[in-house]
C-alpha positions in Angstrom: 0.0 0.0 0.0 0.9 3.4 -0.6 2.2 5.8 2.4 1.5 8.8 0.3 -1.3 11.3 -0.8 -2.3 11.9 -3.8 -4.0 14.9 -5.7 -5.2 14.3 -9.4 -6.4 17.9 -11.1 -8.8 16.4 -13.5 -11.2 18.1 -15.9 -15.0 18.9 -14.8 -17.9 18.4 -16.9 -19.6 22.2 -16.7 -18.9 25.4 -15.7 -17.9 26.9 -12.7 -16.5 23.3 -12.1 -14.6 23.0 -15.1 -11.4 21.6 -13.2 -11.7 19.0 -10.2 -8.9 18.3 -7.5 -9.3 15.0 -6.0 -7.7 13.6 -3.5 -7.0 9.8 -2.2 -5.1 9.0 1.4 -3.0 6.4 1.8 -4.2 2.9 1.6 -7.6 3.9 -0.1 -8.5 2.2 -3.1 -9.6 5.5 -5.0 -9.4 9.5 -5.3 -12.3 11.1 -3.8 -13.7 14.7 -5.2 -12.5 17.3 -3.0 -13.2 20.8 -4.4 -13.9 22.3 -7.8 -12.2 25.3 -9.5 -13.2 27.3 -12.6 -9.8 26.8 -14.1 -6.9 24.2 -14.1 -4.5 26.8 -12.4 -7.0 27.5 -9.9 -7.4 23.7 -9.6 -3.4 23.2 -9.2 -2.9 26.0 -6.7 -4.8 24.8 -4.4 -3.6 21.1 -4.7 -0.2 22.3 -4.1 -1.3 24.3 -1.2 -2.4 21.5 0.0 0.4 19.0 -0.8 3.4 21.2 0.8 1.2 21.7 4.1 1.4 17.5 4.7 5.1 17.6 3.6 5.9 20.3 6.1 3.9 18.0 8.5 6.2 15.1 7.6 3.4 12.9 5.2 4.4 12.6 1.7 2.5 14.1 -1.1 2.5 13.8 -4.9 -0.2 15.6 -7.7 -0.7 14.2 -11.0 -2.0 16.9 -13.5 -5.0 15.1 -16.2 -5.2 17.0 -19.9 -8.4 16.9 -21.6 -7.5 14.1 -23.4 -6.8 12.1 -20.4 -3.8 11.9 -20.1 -1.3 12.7 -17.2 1.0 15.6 -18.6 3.0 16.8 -14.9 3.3 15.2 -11.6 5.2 16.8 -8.3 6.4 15.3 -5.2 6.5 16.2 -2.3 8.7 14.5 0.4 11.1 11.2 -0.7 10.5 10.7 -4.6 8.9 7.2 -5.1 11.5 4.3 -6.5 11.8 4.5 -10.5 9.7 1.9 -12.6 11.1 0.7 -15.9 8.0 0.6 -18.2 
């Protein structure tokens, strides 16, 4: 199981939520909507607001960053950087 959090900014379906922050603690099998935002900026401020206060509290963080399209086009860490995967 995972020790870390983890924040996905995802895109929202309609306006003023056009860009969702989710969140999932460690061990839980999914994300869980948190807050919307009308844009992704908004959407990633927050999430890192929100990431650096657990790492200055000692828990790890991470954010993964959704386009449009689905796919994952940034992700930050906070804390120890997770092990590299050979994919």
């Amino acid at each position: 199981m995972s020790k870390r959090y983890r924040f996905y900014v995802v895109p929202g379906t309609l306006p003023p939520e056009a860009w969702l922050v989710k969140a999932q603690d460690p061990g839980a099998p999914q994300a869980e909507y948190i807050q919307g935002f009308p844009t992704q900026a908004d959407a990633i401020q927050y999430a890192v607001q929100v990431a650096r206060k657990l790492c200055e509290s000692g828990e790890l963080a991470q954010i993964h960053v959704q386009r449009p399209d689905g796919r994952f086009r940034i992700e930050w860490t906070y804390g120890d950087d997770p092990p590299e995967h050979q994919g």
